[in-house]
C-alpha positions as CSV (number, residue, x, y, z in Angstrom):
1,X,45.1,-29.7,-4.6
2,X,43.9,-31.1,-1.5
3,X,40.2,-29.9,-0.3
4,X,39.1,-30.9,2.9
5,X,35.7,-31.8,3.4
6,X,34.8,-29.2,6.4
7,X,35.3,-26.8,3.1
8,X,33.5,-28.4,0.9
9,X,30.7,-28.5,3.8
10,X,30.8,-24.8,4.4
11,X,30.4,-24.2,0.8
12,X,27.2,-26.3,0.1
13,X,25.7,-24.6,3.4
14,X,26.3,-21.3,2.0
15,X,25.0,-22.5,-1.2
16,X,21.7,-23.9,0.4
17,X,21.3,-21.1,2.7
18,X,21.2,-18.6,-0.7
19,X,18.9,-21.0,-2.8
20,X,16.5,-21.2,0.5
21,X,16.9,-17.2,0.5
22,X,15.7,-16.8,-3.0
23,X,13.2,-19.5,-2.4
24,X,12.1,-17.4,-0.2
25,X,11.8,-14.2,-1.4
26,X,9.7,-15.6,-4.7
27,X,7.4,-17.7,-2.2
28,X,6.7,-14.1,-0.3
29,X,6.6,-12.3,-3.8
30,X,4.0,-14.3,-4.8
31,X,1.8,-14.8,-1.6
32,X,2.0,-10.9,-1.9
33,X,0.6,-10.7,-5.4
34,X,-1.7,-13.5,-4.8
35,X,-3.1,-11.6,-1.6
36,X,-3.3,-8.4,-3.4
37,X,-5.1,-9.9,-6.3
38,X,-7.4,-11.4,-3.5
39,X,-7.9,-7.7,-2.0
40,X,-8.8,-6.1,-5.8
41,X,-11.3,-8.6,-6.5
42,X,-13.1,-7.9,-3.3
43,X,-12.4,-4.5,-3.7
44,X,-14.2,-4.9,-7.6
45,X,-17.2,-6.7,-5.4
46,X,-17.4,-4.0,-3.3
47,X,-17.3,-1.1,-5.6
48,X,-20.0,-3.2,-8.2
49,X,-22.4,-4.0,-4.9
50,X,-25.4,-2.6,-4.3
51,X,-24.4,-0.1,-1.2
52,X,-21.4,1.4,-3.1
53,X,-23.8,1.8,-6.1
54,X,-26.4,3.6,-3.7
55,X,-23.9,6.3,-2.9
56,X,-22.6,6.6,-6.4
57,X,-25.7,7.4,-7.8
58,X,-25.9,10.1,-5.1
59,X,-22.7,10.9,-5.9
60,X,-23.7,11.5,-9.4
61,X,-27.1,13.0,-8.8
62,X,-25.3,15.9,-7.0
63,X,-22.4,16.3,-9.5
64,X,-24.9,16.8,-12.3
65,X,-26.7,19.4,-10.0
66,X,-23.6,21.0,-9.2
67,X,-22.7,21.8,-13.0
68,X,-26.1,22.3,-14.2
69,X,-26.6,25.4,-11.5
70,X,-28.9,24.1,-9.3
71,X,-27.0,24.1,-6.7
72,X,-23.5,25.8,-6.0
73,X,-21.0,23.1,-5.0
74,X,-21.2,19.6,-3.8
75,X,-22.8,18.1,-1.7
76,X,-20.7,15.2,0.9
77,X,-22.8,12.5,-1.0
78,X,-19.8,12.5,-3.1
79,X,-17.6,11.9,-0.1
80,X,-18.5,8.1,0.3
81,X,-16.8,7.7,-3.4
82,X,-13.8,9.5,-2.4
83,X,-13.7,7.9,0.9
84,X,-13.7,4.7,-1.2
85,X,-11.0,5.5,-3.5
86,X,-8.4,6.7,-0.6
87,X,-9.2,3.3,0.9
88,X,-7.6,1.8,-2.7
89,X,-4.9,4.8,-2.8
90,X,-3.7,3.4,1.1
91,X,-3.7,-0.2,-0.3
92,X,-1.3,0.9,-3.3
93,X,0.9,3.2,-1.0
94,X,1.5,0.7,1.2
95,X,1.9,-2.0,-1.7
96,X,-0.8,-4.3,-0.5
97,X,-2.3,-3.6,-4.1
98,X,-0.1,-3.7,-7.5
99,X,-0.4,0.1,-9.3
100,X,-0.8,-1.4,-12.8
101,X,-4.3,-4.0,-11.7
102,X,-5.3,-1.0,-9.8
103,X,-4.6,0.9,-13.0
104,X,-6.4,-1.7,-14.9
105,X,-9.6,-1.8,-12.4
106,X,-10.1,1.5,-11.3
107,X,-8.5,4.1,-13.4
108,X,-11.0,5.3,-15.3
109,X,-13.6,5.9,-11.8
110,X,-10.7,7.3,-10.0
111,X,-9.8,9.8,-12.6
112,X,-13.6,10.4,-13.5
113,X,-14.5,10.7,-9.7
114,X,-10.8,13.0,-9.4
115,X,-11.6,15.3,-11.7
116,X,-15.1,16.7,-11.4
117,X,-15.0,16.4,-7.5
118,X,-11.4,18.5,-7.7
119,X,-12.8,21.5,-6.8
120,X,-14.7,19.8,-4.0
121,X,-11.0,17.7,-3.1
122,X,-9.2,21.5,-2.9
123,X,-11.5,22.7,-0.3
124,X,-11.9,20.1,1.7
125,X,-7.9,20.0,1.7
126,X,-7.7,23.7,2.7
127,X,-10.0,22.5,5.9
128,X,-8.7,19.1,6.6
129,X,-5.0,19.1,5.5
130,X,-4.4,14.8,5.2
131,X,-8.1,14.7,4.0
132,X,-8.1,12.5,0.6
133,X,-4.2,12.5,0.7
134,X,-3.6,9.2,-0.4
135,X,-6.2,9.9,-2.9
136,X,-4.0,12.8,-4.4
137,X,-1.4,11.1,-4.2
138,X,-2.8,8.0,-6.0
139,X,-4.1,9.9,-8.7
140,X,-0.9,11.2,-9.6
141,X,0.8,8.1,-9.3
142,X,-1.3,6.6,-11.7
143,X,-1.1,9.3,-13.9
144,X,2.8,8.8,-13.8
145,X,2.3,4.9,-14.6
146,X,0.2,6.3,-17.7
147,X,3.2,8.3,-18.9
148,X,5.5,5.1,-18.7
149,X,3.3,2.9,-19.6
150,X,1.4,4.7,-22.8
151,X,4.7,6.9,-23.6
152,X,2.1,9.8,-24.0
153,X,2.2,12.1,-21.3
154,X,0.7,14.6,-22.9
155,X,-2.8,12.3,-23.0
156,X,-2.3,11.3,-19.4
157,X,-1.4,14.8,-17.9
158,X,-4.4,16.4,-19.3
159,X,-7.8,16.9,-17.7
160,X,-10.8,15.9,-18.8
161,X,-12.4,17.8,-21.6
162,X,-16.2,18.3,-20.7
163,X,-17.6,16.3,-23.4
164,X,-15.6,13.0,-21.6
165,X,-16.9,14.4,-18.2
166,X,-20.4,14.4,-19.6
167,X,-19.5,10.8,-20.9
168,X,-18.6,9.4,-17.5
169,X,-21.3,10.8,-15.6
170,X,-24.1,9.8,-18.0
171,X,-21.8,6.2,-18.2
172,X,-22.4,5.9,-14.7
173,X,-25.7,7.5,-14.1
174,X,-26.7,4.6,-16.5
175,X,-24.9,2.0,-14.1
176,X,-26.3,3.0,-10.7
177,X,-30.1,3.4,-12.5
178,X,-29.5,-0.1,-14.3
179,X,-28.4,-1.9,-10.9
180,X,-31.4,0.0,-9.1
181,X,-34.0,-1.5,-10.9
């Protein structure tokens, strides 16, 4: 068989063209994961540091009012949290963040934060359609990864009893109080 060596030529382009593809999809993969990991750890900083622990604790102060009756809903000291979380819930969305290190570093605050400000998250909504949308939407998205990943939807699906609501607010009552001192 007689192969000619513009052939063979067009052949190990097309083989070097497909090796520099794949090169570079992995190189962009990784600068991707490598950025996002870069974004969650400032992200960590920011939600450990001392302003986002000043409006947590007011956050909590007026969650604890709220369900021991002294006052009736509220308050937008809460908002700043939110307002925090949608800011993660964007990142994910848009896949500048990885759900399952999101998962891993703010699961527990987002569905803490989700669930006894849900009320407050409904009529906000009712006023301000796209307010804390992503945040919705994150929550649920993280509550799907939960199913997947823990093969126990009926765990991740369910809302928080009072007794682990109690937990988390007296978890991070402690937290904001400790970092205040």
């Amino acid at each position: 068989m007689d192969v000619s060596y513009e052939f063979l030529t067009a052949w190990g382009t097309i083989a070097l063209a497909l090796i520099a593809i794949v090169a570079l999809i992995w190189e962009s993969r990784s600068t991707r994961l490598a950025l996002g990991a870069d974004v969650l750890l400032k992200l960590q900083e920011q939600f450990d540091g001392k302003q986002m622990l000043i409006f947590r604790r007011k956050a909590v102060e007026s969650i604890l009012s709220c369900r021991s009756k002294t006052t009736t809903g509220l308050t937008d000291d809460v908002d700043d949290v939110l307002d925090f979380f949608e800011n993660v819930a964007l990142l994910v969305r848009r896949k500048v963040l990885d759900t399952e290190l999101v998962w891993h570093s703010f699961n527990y605050w987002i569905r803490g934060y989700y669930s006894v400000a849900a009320d407050h998250i409904k009529t906000e909504r009712e006023k301000y359609p796209t307010r804390w949308e992503d945040l919705c939407w994150l929550h649920e998205h993280l509550t799907e990864f939960a199913n997947i990943r823990d093969n126990r939807p009926a765990l991740a699906e369910r809302k928080m009893t009072d007794t682990e609501i109690d937990k988390f607010l007296a978890g991070e009552k402690a937290t904001c109080d400790e970092a205040a001192a």
